[in-house]
C-alpha positions as CSV (number, residue, x, y, z in Angstrom):
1,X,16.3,-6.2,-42.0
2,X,17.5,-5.2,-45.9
3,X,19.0,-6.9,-48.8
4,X,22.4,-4.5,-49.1
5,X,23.7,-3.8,-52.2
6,X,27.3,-2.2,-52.7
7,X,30.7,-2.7,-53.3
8,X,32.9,-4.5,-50.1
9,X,35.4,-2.2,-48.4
10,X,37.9,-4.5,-49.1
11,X,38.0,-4.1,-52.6
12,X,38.1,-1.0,-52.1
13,X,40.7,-1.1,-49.6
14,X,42.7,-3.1,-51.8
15,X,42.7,-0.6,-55.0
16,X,44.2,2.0,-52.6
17,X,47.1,-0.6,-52.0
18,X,46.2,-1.8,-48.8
19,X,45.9,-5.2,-48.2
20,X,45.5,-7.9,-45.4
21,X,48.9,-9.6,-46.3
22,X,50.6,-6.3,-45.3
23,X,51.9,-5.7,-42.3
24,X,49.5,-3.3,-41.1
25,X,50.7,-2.3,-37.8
26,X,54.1,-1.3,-39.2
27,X,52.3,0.8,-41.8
28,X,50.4,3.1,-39.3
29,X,47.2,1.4,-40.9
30,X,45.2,0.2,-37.7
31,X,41.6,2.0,-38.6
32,X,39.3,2.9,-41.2
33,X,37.6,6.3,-40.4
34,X,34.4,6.6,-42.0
35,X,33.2,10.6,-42.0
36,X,29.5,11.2,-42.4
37,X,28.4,14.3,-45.0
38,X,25.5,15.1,-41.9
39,X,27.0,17.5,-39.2
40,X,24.8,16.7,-35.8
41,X,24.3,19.2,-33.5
42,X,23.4,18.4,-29.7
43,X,21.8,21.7,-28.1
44,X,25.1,24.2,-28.9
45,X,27.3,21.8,-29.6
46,X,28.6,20.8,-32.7
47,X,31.5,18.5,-33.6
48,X,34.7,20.1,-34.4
49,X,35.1,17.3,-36.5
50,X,32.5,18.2,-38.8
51,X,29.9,15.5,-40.1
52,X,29.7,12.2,-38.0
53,X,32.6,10.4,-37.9
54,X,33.0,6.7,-36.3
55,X,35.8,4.0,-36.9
56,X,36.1,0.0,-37.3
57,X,39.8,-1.9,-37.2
58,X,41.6,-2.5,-40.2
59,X,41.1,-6.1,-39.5
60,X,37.1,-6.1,-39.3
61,X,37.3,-3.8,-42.8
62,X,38.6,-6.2,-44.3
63,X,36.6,-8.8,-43.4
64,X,34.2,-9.5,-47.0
65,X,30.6,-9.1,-45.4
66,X,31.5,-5.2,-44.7
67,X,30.2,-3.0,-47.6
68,X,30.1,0.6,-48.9
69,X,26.1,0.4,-49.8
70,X,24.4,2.4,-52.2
71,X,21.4,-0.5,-52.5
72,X,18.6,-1.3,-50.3
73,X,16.5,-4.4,-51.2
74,X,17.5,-3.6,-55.3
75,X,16.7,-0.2,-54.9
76,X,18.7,3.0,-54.8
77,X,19.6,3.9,-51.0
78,X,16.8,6.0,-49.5
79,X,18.0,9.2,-48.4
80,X,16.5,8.9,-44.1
81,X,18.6,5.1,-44.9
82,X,21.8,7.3,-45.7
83,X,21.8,7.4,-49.5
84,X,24.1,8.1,-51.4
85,X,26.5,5.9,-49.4
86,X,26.7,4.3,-46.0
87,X,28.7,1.3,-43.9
88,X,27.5,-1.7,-43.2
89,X,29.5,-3.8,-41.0
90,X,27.5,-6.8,-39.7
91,X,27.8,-7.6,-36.0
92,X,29.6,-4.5,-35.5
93,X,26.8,-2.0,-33.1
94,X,25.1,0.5,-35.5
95,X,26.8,3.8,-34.7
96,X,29.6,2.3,-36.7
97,X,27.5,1.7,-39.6
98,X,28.3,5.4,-40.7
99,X,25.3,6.9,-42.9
100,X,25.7,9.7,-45.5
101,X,29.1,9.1,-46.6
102,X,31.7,11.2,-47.6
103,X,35.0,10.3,-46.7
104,X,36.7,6.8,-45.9
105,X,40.4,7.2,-44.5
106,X,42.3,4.8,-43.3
107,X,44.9,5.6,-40.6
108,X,47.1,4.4,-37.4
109,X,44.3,6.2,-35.0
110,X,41.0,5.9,-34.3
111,X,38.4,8.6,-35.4
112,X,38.7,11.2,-32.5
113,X,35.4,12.5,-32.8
114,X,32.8,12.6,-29.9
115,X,30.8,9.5,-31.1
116,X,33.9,7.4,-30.9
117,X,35.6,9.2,-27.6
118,X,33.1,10.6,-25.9
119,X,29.7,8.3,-26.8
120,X,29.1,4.7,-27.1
121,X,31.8,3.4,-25.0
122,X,31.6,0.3,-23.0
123,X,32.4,1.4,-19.3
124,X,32.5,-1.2,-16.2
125,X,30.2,-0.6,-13.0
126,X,33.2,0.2,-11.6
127,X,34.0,3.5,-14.1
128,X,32.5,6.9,-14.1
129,X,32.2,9.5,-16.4
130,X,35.4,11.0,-15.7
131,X,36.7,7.5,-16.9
132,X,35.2,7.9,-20.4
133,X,38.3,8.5,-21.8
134,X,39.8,6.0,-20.9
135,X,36.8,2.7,-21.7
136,X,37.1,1.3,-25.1
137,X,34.6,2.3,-27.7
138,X,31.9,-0.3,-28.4
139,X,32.6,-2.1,-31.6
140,X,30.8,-5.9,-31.2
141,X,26.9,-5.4,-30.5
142,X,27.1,-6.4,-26.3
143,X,25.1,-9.4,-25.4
144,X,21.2,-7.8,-24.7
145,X,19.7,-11.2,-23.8
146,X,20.3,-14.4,-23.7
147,X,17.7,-17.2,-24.6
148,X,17.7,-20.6,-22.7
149,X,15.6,-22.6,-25.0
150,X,13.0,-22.6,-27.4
151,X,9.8,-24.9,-28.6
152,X,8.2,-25.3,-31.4
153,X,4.3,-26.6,-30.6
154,X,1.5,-26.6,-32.4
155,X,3.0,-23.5,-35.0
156,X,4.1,-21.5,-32.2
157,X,7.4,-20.8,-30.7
158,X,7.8,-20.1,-27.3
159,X,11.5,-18.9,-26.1
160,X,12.2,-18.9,-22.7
């Protein structure tokens, strides 16, 4: 957990002339690309894309609680925490939250790089890898538990 300082995309967004009373859809303007300065490299490949690149709807950037941080608990950004610039987009699973910054693009497609096509796509049991293509990428963190009650005795909490 951190105390995230920075500036909300939507204000930012919004000084670039878009804005949530637009019509969006008509405008091509669907997702925000957000294009990481790291390039990572898995054994010999490397993303043709260049840095990391992920995307978010237009509708969730523009939702107040998403920032461009360059603040971490009143401090500059720490460089292994993605300084100079990252995305924080609560509720949204982390490989969105783009570290590193260096481009945000807004656009009527989705980023096409392979950590939005290819990784970190939510597949049913009935899908396989040759299927990839075709699952939706994983924007809302999935549901890892579920708790069925809770107590609080004696200063401890027990969840069950």
């Amino acid at each position: 957990n951190a105390v995230w300082g920075g500036v909300r995309l939507r204000d930012v967004l919004r000084s670039m002339g878009v804005s949530d009373d637009d019509d969006l859809a008509a405008a091509d303007l669907l997702h925000v690309i957000f294009q990481g300065l790291d390039v990572p490299k898995v054994g010999t490949y490397v993303d043709p894309e260049g840095g990391y690149s992920a995307s978010i709807p237009i509708a969730k950037a523009l939702q107040p609680e998403v920032l461009l941080a360059f603040e971490m608990n009143g401090e500059p950004l720490p460089r292994d925490h993605g300084f100079p610039l990252r995305a924080i987009v609560p509720g949204v699973v982390g490989a969105r939250n783009v570290k590193w910054l260096g481009r945000v693009q807004v656009g009527a497609e989705e980023s096409t790089s392979v950590y939005q096509q290819g990784d970190y796509k939510l597949m049913s049991p009935t899908m396989d890898m040759d299927d990839i293509h075709d699952a939706p990428p994983i924007q809302e963190m999935p549901v890892q538990s579920v708790t069925t009650g809770a107590v609080f005795s004696q200063g401890k909490l027990r969840v069950e």
